[in-house]
C-alpha positions, 0 to 999 in steps of 0.5 A: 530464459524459460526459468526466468519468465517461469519466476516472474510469472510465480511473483505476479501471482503472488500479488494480492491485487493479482490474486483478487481479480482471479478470485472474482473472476473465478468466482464469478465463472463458477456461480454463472456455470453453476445457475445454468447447469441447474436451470439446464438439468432442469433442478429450477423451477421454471421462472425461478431463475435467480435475480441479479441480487442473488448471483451478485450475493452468491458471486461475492460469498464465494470469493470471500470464502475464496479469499479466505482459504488463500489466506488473504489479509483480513480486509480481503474477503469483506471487500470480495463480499462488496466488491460485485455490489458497489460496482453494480450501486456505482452503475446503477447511478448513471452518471456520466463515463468522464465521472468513472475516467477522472475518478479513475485518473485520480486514483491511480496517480495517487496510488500508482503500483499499490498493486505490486508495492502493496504500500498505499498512500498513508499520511504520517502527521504531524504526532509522528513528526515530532516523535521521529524528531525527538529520536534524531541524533543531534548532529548533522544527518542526511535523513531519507522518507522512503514513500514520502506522500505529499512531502510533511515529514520531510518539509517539517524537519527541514525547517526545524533541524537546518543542519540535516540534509532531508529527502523524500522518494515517492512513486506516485506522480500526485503525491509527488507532484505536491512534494516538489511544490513544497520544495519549490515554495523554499523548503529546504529539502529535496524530492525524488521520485522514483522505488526507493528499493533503487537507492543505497541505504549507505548514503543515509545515517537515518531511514523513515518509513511509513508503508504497510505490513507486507513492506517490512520483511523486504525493507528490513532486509535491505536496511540490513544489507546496505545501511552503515553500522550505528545508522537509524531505521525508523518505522511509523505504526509498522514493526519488523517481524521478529526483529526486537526494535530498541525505539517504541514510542507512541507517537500519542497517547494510544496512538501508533508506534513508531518503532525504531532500529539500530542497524 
């Protein structure tokens, strides 16, 4: 039980999200000490405490410099840097606390566990509707969208490939909410919601996806594991670490790739 919780504990921490609030805190406790162990040996003049512009500038520098060290993705230390600032322009605002609830509110059910999927709401578009559809067998298929947003993809290809069966999965209860309208309103198609890590791959001949870099390397591997032989891994912008696809097509001219596997 021990080693169990011990492992869950080492997979928490390894989150980005979980890592950058420890970094802000910490960052934030060491500027804090710091100021006052010099104004208590007395090393500032007196009067020249630092303002809140400065703490809040000394805060955000260290936790980029932080962030940086930890390896962190390239965003990271630029949002530290701001992160403090735009906190404290927010508050300065003084707007009402039902404004901070609903933005809040919102956020959340449109992102849901961004913090422990790492894959943010992305809207594919219809370019890369029409390149994941000129790379479809023509043959009847059950094609999945794993991370289906507000249901395009899906709802697109139902209305023009009639002989495939089309489903989307989806996390976040807004993006997913949207989905299901859509089917409601006739589309031919299906929305689940729920983490398509739950699904079995075998069930499909052909597998979208849209999610971020951090995702890959966990989806090839369990495309790799579950889906059949001659089956279709397709991934919009995002490739597979040191797995050659046979598909790269851009979905327009200098626009993203959508890189496809045959497993």
């Amino acid at each position: 039980m021990q080693s169990i919780a011990t492992t869950a504990g080492r997979g928490l921490l390894r989150l980005p999200s979980v890592q950058a609030l420890a970094i802000q805190a910490g960052a934030l406790l060491v500027v804090g000490l710091s100021l006052l162990m010099l104004a208590r040996m007395q090393w500032l003049p007196p009067g020249a405490f630092p303002s809140m512009t400065v703490i809040v500038l000394l805060q955000g520098a260290l936790a980029a410099l932080l962030s940086r060290a930890l390896r962190q993705a390239a965003w990271w230390p630029v949002m530290h840097f701001l992160f403090l600032p735009a906190a404290l322009a927010a508050l300065s605002l003084r707007l009402p606390p039902w404004v901070f609830l609903g933005v809040f509110l919102l956020m959340l059910a449109l992102y849901w566990s961004t913090f422990r999927t790492q894959v943010p709401f992305y809207a594919s578009g219809a370019a890369a509707w029409r390149a994941v559809e000129a790379e479809l067998p023509q043959r009847p298929l059950r094609i999945i969208d794993i991370g289906s947003g507000l249901g395009g993809l899906v709802v697109n290809l139902a209305g023009r490939r009639p002989d495939c069966r089309l489903e989307g999965i989806e996390l976040a209860p807004l993006p997913w909410l949207v989905s299901r309208v859509r089917q409601a309103a006739g589309a031919r198609c299906r929305f689940l919601r729920g983490d398509y890590q739950r699904l079995d791959f075998a069930d499909y001949d052909v597998v979208f996806a849209y999610l971020s870099p951090a995702a890959m390397p966990a989806l090839w591997a369990k495309a790799r594991a579950e889906m059949r032989s001659g089956t279709l891994l397709l991934s919009h912008e995002f490739a597979v670490p040191g797995a050659a696809p046979q598909i790269a097509r851009p979905t327009r001219p200098g626009g993203p790739v959508l890189y496809g596997w045959v497993v």
